[in-house]
C-alpha positions as CSV (number, residue, x, y, z in Angstrom):
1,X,0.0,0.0,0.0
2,X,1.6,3.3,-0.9
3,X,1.7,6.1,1.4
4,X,-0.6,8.8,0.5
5,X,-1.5,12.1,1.2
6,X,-3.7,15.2,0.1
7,X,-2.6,18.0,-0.6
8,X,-3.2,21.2,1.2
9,X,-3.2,25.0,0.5
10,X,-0.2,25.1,3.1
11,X,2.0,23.2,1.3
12,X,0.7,24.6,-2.6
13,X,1.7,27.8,-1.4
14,X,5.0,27.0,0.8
15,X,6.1,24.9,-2.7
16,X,5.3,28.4,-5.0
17,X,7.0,30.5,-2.4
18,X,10.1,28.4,-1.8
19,X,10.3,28.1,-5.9
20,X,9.7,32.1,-6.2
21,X,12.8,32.5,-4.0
22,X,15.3,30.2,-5.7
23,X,14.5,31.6,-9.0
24,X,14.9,34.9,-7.6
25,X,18.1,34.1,-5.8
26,X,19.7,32.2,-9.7
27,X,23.4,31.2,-8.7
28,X,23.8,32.6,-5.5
29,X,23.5,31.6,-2.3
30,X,21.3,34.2,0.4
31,X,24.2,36.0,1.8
32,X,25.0,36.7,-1.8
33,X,27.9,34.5,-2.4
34,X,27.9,32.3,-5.8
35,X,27.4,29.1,-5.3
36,X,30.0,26.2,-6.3
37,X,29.3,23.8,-9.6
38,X,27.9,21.1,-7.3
39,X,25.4,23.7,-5.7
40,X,24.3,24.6,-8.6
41,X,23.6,21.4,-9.6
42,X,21.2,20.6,-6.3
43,X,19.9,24.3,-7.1
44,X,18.7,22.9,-10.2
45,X,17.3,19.7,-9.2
46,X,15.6,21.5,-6.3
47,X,13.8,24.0,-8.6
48,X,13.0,20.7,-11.3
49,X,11.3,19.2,-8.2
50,X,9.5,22.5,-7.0
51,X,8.4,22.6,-10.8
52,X,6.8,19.6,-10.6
53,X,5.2,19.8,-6.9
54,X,3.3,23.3,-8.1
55,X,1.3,21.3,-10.9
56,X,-0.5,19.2,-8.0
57,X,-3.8,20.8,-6.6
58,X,-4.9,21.6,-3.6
59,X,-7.3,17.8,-2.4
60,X,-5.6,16.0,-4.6
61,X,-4.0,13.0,-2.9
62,X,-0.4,11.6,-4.1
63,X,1.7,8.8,-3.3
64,X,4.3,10.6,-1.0
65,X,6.9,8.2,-2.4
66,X,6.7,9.0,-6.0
67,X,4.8,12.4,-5.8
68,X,2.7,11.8,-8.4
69,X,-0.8,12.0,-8.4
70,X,-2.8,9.1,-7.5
71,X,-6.6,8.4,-9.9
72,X,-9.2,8.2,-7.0
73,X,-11.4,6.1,-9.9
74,X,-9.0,3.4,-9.9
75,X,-9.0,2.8,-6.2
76,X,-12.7,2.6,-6.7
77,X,-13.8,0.1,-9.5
């Protein structure tokens, strides 16, 4: 059984925030300093992943391990 969970405003927002800020912030870190090759790389994972967490809605419910949505229909029939 996977873990699941539904979504809520919170964490819609929080997700769109966080993602605001690293886009905002590009190559550097918060006290202004670039950030080495390697951080750059998580940066860019981080904001790939954010990406992806926006698209889900608010009541949707998701398989926590795979963040993906999960069909409510096919739990039913």
């Amino acid at each position: 059984m996977a873990r699941t969970q539904k979504i809520t405003q919170y964490q819609v927002n929080q997700w769109k925030n966080t993602l605001e800020q690293m886009l905002e912030e590009g190559n550097f870190r918060q006290d202004g300093r670039p950030l080495s090759p390697a951080g750059i790389a998580e940066r860019k994972r981080e904001i790939a992943m954010l990406r992806g967490l926006t698209t889900l809605r608010v009541g949707q419910v998701v398989d926590l391990d795979t963040v993906q949505p999960i069909d409510e229909q096919a739990k039913e029939g």
